[in-house]
C-alpha positions in Angstrom: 146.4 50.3 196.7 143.9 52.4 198.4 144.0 55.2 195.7 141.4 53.0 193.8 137.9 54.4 194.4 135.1 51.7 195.2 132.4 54.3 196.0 128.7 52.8 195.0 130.2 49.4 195.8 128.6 46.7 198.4 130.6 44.5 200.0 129.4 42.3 202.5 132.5 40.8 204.4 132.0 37.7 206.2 135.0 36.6 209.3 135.0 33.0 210.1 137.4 31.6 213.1 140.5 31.2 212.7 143.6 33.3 214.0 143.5 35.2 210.8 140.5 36.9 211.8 142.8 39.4 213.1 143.7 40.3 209.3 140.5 40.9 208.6 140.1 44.0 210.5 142.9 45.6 208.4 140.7 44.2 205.1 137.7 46.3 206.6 139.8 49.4 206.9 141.3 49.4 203.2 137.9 48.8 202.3 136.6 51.7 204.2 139.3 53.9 202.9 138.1 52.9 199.5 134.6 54.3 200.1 132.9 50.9 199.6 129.8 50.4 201.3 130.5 47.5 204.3 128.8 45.4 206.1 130.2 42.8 207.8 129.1 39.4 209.5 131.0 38.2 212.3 130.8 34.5 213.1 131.0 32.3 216.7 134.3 30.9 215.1 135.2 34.4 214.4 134.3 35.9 217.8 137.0 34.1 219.3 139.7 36.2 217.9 138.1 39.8 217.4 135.2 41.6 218.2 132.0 42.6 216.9 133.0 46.0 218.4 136.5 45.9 216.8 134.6 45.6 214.0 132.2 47.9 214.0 134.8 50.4 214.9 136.4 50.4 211.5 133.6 49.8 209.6 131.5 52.4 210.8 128.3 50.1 210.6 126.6 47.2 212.7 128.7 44.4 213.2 125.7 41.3 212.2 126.4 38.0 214.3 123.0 36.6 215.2 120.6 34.7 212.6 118.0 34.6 215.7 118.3 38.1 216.3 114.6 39.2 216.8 115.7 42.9 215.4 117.2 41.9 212.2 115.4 39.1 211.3 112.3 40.7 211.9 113.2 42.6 209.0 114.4 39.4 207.2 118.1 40.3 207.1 119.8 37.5 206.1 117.9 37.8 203.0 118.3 42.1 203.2 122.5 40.9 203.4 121.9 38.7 200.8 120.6 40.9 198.2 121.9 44.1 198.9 125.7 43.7 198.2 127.4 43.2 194.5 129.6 41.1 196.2 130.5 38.5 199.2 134.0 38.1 200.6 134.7 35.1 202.8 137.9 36.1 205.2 139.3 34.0 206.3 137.6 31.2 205.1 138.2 28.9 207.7 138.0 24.7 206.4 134.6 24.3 208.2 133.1 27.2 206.4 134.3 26.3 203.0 132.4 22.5 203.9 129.6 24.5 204.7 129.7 26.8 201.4 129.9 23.6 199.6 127.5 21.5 200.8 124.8 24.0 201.4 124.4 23.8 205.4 122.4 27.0 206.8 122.9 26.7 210.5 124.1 30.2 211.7 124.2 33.8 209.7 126.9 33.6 207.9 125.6 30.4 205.7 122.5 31.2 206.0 123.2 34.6 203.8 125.6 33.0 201.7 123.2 30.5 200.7 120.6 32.7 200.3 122.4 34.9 197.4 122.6 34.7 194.1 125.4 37.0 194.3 129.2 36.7 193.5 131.6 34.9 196.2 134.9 35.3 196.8 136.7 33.4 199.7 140.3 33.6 201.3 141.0 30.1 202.8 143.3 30.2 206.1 144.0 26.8 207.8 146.5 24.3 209.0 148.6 23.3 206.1 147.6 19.6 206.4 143.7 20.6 206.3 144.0 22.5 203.3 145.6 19.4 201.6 143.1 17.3 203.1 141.3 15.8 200.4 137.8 16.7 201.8 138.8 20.5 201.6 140.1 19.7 198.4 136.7 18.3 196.8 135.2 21.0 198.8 137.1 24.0 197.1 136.4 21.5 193.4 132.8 22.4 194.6 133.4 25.6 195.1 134.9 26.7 192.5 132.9 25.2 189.8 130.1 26.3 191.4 131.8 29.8 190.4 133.1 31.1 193.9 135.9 33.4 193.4 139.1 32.7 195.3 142.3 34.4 196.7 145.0 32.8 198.2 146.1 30.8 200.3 149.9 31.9 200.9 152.7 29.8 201.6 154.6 30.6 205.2 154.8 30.0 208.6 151.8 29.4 210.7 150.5 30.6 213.7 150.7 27.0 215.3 154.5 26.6 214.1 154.1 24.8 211.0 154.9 26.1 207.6 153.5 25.5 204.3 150.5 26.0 202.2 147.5 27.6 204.5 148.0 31.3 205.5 145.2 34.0 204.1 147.0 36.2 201.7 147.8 39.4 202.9 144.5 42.2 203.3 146.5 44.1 200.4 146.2 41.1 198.3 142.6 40.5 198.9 141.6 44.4 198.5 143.2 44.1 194.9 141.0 41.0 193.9 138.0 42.5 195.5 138.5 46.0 193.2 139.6 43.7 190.3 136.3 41.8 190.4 134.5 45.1 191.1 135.6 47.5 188.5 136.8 45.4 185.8 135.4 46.4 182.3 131.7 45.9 182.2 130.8 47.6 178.8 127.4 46.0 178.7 126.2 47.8 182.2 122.6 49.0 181.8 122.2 45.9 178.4 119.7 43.2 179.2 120.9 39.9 177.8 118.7 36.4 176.8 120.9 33.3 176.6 119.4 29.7 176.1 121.6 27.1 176.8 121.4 23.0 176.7 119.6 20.5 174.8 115.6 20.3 174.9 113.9 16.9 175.9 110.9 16.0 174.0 109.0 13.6 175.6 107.2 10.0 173.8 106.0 8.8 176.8 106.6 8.9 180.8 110.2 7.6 180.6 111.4 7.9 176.9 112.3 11.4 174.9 113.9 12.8 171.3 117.4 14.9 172.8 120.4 15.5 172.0 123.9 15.8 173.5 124.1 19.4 174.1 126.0 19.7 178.0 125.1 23.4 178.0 128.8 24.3 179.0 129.1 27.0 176.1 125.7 28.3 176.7 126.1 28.4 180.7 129.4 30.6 179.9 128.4 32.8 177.8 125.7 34.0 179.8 128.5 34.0 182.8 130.8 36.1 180.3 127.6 38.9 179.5 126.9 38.9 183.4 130.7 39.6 184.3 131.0 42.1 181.4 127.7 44.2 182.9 124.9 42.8 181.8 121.4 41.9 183.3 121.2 38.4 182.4 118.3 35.7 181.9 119.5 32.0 181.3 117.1 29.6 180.1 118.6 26.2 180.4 117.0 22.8 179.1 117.9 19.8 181.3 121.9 19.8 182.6 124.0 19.0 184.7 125.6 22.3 185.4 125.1 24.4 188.7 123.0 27.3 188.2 125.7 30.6 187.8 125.2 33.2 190.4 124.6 36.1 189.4 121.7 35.5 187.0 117.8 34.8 186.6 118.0 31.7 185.5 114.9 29.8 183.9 115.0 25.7 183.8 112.4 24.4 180.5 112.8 20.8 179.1 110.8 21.0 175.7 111.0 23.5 172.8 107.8 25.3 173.4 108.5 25.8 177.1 111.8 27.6 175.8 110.1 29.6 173.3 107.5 30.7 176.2 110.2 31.5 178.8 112.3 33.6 175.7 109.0 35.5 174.6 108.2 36.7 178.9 112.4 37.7 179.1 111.4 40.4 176.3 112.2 43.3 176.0 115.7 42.4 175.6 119.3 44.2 174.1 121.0 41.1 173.2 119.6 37.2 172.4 121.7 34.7 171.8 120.6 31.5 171.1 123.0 28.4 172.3 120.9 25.5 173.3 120.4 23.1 170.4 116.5 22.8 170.5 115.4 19.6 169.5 113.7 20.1 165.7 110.8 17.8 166.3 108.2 16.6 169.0 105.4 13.9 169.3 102.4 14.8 168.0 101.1 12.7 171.0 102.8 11.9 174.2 101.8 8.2 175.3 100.8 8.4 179.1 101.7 4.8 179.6 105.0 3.4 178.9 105.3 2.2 175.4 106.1 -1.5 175.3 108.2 -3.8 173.5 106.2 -6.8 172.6 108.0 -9.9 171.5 108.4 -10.1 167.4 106.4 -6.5 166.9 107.7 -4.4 164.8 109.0 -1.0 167.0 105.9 1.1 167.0 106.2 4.1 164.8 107.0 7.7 166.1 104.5 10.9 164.4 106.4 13.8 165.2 105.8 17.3 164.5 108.3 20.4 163.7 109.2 22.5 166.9 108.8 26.4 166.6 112.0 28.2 165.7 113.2 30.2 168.5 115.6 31.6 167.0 113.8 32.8 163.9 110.8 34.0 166.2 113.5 36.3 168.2 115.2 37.2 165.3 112.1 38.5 162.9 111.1 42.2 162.8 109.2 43.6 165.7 109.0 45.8 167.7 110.0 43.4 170.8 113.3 42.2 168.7 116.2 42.2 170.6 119.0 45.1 169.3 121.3 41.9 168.5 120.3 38.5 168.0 122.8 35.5 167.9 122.4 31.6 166.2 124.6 28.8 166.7 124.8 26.3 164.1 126.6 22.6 164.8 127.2 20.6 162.0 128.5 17.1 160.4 129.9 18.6 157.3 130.0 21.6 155.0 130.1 24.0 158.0 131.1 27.2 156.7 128.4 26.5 153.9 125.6 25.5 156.0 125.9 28.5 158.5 126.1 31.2 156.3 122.6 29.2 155.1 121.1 28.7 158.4 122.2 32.8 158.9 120.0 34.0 155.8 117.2 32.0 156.7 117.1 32.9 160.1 117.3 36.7 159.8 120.1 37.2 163.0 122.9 38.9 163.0 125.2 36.3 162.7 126.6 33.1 164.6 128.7 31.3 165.9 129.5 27.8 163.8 130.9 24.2 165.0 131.8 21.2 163.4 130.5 18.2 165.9 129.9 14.6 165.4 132.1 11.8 165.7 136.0 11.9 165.4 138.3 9.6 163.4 138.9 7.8 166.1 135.1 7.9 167.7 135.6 10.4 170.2 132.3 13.1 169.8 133.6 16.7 169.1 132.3 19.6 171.4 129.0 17.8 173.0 130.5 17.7 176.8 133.8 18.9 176.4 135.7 21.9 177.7 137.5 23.2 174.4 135.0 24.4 170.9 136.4 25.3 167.5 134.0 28.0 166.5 134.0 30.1 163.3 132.0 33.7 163.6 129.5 33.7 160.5 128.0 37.4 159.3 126.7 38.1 156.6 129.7 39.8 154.9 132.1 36.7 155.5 133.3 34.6 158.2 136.5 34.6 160.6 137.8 31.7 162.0 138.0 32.4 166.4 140.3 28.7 166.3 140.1 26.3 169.2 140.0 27.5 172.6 138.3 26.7 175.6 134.6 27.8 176.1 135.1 30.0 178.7 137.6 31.9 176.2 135.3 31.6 172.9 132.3 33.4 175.7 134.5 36.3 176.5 135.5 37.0 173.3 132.0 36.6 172.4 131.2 39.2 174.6 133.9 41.6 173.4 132.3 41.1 169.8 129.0 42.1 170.9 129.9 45.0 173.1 131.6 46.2 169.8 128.4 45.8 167.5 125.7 47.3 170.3 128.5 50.2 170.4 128.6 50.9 166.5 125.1 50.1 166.3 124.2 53.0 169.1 127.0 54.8 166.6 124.6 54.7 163.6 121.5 55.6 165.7 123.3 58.8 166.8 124.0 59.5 163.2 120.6 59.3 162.0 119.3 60.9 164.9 
């Protein structure tokens, strides 16, 4: 296990209480061994079971314990932990820390720094059998892991208090190979900067009334998730959600068209642009600043609207700030296959991604809000049909799709150079 090589890697290693703490110094010497760069945070909890010199001992490095520490804080190093590792492993992740994690509480070091990064996490539960069925651990994890935490483990066995079941932190082995599995996985579009709008736009008509649409941002939200896992430096702007912001990320929240077209022009110079959020296509020319009412036996007042700009046309034409690859989506009633390969000539991108939405035979809406999309890739020499899969899958192989074009397109370059 330890012939992999994590040199260049951060890790910052939190140990919450629990009798598994124990395991964790074995965890801090395969990392070590590794060559990973460690630093580790060691919490009250924790301190019951080892010590901050056990742990400094294998790690070779200052064992961090106090957020009041005048030292480190004078340096701000919760934040300093925060920023400086690619990534944050929880073990063990005892119950009360995982209802910290997912409820945002900040009250020692540990939680402080988690909450403070926009970093990837990965926890290894540990408890009683009975708490980790517990349904508050259970929404907690839910939390957790749609809020993108990574998790390994727990095990099934016998427990240190005599019980057996579901509950014991998987084995430091186990955890080392998910940490170098989440490290060095495949990341072809290292050193690529990457756009990705997501969402619907709101255009407002007055103080409490807009134009939107249905968009829930899911396909956008993972296809920026997908570009950031496969390498790249990623800027998400999102129009009005309800999904968690992905770690990981710069992520930019708009509502109208033109404050999406603003935030896309200050994320140039970009590699890649893909364009998921469905932009509303109109605006008022005036927004009312009072509430318009309905009056009794009036007619309903009538709307002057104006066309929004065309992000993805304005991204897409020639300049000099045009991103290498450029990426459309187009959603439509009928004729899709038709209408996309339309929408990709009068755009000017390099192609899209195409989805039939709208109401089903039996009323249910296609794609807005759902989990699973039925997307056809549009270029300009044909189509192929990618069939229905969930969005998370359609993202990555998104992402394999444009790692292939930036690498023919770097190809060609060579050539003519």
């Amino acid at each position: 296990m330890t012939s992999l090589s994590l040199e260049g890697k951060s890790i910052l290693l939190v140990i919450s209480g629990g009798i598994a703490a124990y395991k964790a110094l074995d965890l801090v010497r395969l990392l070590k061994k590794a060559g990973a760069e460690l630093r580790c945070i060691l919490t009250a909890g924790g301190a019951q079971f080892i010590t901050p010199l056990a742990v400094s001992a294998l790690s070779g490095t200052e064992t961090y314990t106090d957020l009041w520490s005048l030292k480190d804080e004078t340096e701000m190093g919760h934040i300093r932990l925060s920023r400086e590792a690619d990534l944050i492993v929880v073990a063990p992740a005892s119950a009360n820390m995982m209802a910290k994690m997912a409820h945002g509480l900040a009250d020692d070091l540990a939680t402080t720094t988690i909450l403070a990064s926009d970093k990837p996490v990965m926890i290894a539960p540990a408890m009683n059998p009975i708490m980790w069925q517990n349904p508050a651990t259970q929404d907690n994890l839910a939390i957790l892991e749609q809020r993108g935490f990574l998790r390994i483990g727990p095990d099934r066995g016998e427990m240190a208090c005599g019980e057996h079941g579901e509950g014991r932190m998987a084995e430091p082995a186990e955890i080392f190979g998910a940490i170098a599995a989440t490290l060095l996985r495949e990341q072809p579009l290292r050193g690529r900067k990457a756009l990705v709008t997501s969402g619907p736009t709101y255009e407002p008509l007055d103080p409490v009334r807009f134009i939107g649409n249905r968009s829930s941002g899911k396909q956008g939200h993972a296809i920026a998730c997908a570009l950031r896992d496969a390498g790249a430096e990623v800027t998400l702007v999102s129009g009005p959600v309800a999904l968690p912001d992905p770690p990981g990320m710069n992520v930019i929240h708009v509502e109208t068209a033109i404050a999406m077209l603003n935030a896309c022009q200050d994320s140039l110079p970009a590699d890649i642009a893909v364009c998921a959020a469905a932009v509303s296509d109109w605006s008022a020319t005036a927004i009312m600043k009072q509430k318009i009412k309905k009056r009794q036996n009036a007619m309903p007042p009538a709307l002057s609207l104006k066309e929004n700009p065309d992000i993805l046309a304005m991204l897409a034409r020639p300049s000099p700030r045009r991103p290498s690859l450029v990426i459309g989506f187009a959603a439509e009633t009928d004729d899709l296959i038709a209408k996309a390969q339309e929408k990709l000539a009068r755009k000017g991108c390099d192609f899209l991604l195409a989805n039939q939405v709208g109401p089903t035979e039996n009323g249910d809406e296609k794609v807005f809000g759902q989990d699973e999309n039925h997307v056809y890739l549009v270029a300009r020499d044909g189509h192929q049909d990618w069939g229905h899969a969930p969005k998370d899958m359609i993202a990555r192989k998104l992402c394999r799709e444009i790692a292939k074009r930036m690498e023919e397109n770097h190809d060609q370059q060579r050539q003519r150079a």
